[in-house]
MDTraj code that builds the backbone (N, CA, C; nanometers):
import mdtraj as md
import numpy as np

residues = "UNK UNK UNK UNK UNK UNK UNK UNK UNK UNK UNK UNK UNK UNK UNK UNK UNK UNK UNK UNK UNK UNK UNK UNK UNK UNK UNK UNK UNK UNK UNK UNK UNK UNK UNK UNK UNK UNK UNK UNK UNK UNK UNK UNK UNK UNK UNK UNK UNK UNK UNK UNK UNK UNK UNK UNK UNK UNK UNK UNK UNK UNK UNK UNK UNK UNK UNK UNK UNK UNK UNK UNK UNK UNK UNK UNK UNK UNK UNK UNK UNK UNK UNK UNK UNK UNK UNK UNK UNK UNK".split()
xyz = np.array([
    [-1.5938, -0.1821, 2.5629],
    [-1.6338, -0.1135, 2.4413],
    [-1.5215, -0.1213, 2.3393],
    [-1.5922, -0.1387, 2.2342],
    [-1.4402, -0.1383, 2.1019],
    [-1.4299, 0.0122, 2.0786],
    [-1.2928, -0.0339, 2.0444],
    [-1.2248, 0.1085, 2.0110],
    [-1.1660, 0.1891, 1.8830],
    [-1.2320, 0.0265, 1.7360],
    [-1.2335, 0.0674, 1.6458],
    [-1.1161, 0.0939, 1.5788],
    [-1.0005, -0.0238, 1.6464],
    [-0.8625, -0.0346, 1.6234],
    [-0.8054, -0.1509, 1.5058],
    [-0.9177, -0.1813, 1.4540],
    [-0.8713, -0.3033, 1.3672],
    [-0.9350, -0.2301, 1.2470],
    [-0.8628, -0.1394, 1.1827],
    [-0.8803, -0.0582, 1.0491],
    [-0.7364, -0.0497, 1.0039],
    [-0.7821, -0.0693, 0.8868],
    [-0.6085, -0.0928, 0.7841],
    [-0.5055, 0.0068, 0.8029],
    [-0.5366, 0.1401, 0.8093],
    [-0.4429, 0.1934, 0.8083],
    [-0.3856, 0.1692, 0.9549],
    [-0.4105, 0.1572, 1.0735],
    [-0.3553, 0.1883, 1.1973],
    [-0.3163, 0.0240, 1.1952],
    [-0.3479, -0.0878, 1.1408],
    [-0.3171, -0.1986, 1.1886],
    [-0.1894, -0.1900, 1.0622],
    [-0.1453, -0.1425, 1.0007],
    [-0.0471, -0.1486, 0.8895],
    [0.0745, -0.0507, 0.9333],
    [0.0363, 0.0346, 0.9882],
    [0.1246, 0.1463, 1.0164],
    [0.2654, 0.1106, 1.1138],
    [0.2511, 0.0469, 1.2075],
    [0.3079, 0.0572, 1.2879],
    [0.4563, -0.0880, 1.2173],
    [0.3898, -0.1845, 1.1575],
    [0.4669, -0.2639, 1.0720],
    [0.5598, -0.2075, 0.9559],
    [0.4957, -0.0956, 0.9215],
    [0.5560, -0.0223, 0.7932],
    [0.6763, 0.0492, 0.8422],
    [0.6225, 0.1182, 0.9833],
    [0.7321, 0.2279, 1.0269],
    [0.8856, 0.1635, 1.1203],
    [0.8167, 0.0272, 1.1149],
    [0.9875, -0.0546, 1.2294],
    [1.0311, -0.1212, 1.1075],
    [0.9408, -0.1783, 1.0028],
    [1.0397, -0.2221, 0.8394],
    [0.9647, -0.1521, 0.7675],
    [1.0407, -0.0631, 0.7043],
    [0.9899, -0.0237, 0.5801],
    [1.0302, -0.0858, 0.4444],
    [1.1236, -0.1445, 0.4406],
    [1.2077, -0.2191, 0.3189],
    [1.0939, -0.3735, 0.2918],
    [1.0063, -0.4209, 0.4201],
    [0.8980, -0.5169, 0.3849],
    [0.7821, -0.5249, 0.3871],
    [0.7187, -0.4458, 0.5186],
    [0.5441, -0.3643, 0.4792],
    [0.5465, -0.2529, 0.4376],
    [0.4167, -0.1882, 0.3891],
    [0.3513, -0.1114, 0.3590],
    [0.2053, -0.0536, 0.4670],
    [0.2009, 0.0250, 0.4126],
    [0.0506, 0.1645, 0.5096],
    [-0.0606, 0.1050, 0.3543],
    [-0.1519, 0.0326, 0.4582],
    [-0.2964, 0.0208, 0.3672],
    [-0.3914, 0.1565, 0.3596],
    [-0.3629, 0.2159, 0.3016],
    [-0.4504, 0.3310, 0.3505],
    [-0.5970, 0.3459, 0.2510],
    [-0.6933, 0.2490, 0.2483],
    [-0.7663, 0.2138, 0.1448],
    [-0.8111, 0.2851, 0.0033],
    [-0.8737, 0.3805, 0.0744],
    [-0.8852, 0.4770, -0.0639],
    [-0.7921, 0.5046, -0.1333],
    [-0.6601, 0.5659, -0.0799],
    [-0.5357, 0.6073, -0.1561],
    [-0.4818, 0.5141, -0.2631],
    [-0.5134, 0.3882, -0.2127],
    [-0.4099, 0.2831, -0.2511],
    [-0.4944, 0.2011, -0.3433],
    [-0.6218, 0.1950, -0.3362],
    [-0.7198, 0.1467, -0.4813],
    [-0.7232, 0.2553, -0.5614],
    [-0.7150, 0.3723, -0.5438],
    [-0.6927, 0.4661, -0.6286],
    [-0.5881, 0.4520, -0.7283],
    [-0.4969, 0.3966, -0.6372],
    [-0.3564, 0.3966, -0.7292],
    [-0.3406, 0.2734, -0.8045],
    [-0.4083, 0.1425, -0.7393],
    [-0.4023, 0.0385, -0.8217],
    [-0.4550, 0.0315, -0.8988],
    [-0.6084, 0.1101, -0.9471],
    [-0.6730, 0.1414, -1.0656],
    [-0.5580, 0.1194, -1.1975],
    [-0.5011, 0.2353, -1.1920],
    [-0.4372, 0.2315, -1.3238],
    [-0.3155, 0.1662, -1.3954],
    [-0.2660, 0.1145, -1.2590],
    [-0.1941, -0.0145, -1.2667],
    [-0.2536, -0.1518, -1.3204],
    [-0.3957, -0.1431, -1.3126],
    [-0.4587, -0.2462, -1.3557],
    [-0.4170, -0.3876, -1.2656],
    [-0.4143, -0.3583, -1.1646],
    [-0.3943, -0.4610, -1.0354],
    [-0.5244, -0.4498, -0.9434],
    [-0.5597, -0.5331, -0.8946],
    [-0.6752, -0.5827, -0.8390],
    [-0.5844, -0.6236, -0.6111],
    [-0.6939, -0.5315, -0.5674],
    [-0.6449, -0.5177, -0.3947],
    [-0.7311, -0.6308, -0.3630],
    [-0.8186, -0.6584, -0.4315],
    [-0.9385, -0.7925, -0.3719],
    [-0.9552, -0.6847, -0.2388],
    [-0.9469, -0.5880, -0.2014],
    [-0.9868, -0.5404, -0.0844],
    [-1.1065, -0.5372, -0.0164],
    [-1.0748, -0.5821, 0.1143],
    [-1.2133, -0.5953, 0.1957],
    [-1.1761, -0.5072, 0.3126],
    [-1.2917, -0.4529, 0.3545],
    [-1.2577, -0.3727, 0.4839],
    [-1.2141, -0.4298, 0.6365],
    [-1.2649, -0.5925, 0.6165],
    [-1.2161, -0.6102, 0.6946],
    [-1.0405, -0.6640, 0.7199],
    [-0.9737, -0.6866, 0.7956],
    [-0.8530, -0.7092, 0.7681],
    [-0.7944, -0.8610, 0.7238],
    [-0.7005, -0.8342, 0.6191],
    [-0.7165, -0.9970, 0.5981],
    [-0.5835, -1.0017, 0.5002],
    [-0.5827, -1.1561, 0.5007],
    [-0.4248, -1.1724, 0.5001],
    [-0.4157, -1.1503, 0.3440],
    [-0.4859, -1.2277, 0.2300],
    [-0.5251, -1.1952, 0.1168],
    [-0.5002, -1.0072, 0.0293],
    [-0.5850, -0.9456, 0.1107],
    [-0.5710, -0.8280, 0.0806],
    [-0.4444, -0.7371, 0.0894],
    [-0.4061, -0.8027, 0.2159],
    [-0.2090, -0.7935, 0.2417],
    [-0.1215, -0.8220, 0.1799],
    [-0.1374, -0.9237, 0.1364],
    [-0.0522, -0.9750, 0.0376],
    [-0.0789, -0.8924, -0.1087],
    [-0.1392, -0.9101, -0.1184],
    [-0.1801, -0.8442, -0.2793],
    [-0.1205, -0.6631, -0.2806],
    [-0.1434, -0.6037, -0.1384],
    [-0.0930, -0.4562, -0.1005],
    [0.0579, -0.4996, -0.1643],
    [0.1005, -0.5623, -0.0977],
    [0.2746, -0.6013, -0.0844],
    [0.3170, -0.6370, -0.2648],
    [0.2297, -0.7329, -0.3016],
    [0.2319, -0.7165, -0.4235],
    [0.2560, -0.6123, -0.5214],
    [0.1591, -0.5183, -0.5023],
    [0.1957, -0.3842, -0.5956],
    [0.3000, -0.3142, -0.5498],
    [0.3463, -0.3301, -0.4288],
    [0.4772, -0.2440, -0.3730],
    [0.5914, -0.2989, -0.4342],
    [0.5908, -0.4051, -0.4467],
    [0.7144, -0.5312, -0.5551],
    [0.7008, -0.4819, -0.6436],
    [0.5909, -0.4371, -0.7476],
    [0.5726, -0.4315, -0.8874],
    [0.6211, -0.2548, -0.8729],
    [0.5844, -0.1704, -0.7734],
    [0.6263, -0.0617, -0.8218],
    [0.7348, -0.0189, -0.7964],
    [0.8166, -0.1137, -0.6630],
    [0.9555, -0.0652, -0.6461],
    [0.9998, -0.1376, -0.7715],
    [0.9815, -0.2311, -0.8533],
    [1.0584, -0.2982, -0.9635],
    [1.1108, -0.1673, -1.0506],
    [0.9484, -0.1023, -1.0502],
    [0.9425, -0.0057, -1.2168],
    [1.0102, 0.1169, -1.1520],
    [1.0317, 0.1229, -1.0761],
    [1.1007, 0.2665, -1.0093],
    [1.2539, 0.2187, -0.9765],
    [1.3320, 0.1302, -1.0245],
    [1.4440, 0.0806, -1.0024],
    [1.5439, 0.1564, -1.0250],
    [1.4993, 0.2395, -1.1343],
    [1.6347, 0.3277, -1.2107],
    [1.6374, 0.4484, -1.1092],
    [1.5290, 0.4761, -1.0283],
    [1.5093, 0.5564, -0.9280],
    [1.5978, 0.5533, -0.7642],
    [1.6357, 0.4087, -0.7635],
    [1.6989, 0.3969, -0.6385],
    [1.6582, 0.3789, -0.5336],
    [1.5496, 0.3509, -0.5198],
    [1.4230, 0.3834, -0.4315],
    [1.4697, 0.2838, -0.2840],
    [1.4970, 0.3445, -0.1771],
    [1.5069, 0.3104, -0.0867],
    [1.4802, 0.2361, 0.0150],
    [1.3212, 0.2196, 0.0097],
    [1.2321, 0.0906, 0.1009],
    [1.0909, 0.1621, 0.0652],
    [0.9971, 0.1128, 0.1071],
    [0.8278, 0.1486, 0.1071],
    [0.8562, 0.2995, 0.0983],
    [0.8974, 0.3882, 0.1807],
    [0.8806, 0.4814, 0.2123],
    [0.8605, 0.5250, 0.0915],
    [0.9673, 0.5279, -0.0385],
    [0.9726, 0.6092, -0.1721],
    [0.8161, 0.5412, -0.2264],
    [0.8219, 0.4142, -0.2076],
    [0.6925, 0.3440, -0.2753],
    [0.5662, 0.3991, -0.2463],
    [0.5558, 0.4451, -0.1014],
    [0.4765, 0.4849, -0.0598],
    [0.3914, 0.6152, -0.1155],
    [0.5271, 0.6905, -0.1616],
    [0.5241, 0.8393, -0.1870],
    [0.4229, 0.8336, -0.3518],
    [0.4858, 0.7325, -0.3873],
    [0.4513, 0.6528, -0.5485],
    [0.2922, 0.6290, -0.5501],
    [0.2504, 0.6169, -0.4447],
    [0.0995, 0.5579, -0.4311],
    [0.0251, 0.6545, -0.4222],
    [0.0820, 0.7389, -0.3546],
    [0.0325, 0.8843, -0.3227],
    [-0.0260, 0.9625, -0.4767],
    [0.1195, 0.9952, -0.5305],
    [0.1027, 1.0191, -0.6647],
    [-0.0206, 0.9491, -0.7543],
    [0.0110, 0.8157, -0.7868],
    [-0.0841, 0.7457, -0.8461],
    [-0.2150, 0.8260, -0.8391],
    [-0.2762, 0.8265, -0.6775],
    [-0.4240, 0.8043, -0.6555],
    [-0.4417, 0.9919, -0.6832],
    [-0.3280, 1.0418, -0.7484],
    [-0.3723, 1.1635, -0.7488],
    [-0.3415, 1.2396, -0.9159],
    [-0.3234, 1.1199, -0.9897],
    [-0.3710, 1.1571, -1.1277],
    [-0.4784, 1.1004, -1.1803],
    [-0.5480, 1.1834, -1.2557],
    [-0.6927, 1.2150, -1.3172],
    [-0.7109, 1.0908, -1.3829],
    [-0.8051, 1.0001, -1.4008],
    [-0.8237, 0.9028, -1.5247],
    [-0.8547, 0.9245, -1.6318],
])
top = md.Topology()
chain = top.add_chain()
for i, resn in enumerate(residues, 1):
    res = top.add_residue(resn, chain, resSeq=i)
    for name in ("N", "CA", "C"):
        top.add_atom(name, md.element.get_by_symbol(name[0]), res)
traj = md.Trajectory(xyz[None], top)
């Protein structure tokens, strides 16, 4: 029986938490939320795929760039950044 283990966030997580300075946590909703207003495109599909990965990693480049004066440490701060995003109003 499947066990319903090939979903973004749990297949991302465990990469994010041994490097954080090179992956990221797909956590879908959160993170199209946040690319909305960035005006960046996740091409996201539910299923897992290398495309959609890349493009995640993408906006993490573009937002550790703009958060530079910030100091920002690895994903983790980026992470926190995404959070935020998907939680202001349009």
């Amino acid at each position: 029986a499947a066990i319903g283990a090939a979903k973004w966030t749990l297949a991302t997580s465990f990469s994010f938490l041994r490097y954080p300075d090179e992956h990221m946590v797909m956590r879908p909703a959160v993170t199209q939320q946040a690319a909305a207003p960035c005006r960046l495109q996740l091409d996201y599909r539910p299923e897992l795929d290398r495309r959609t990965y890349g493009r995640l990693l993408a906006f993490a480049r573009v937002l550790r760039e703009t958060m530079a004066s910030l100091n920002p440490t690895d994903h983790f701060d980026v992470q926190g950044i995404v959070g935020f995003l998907a939680d202001v109003p349009d």
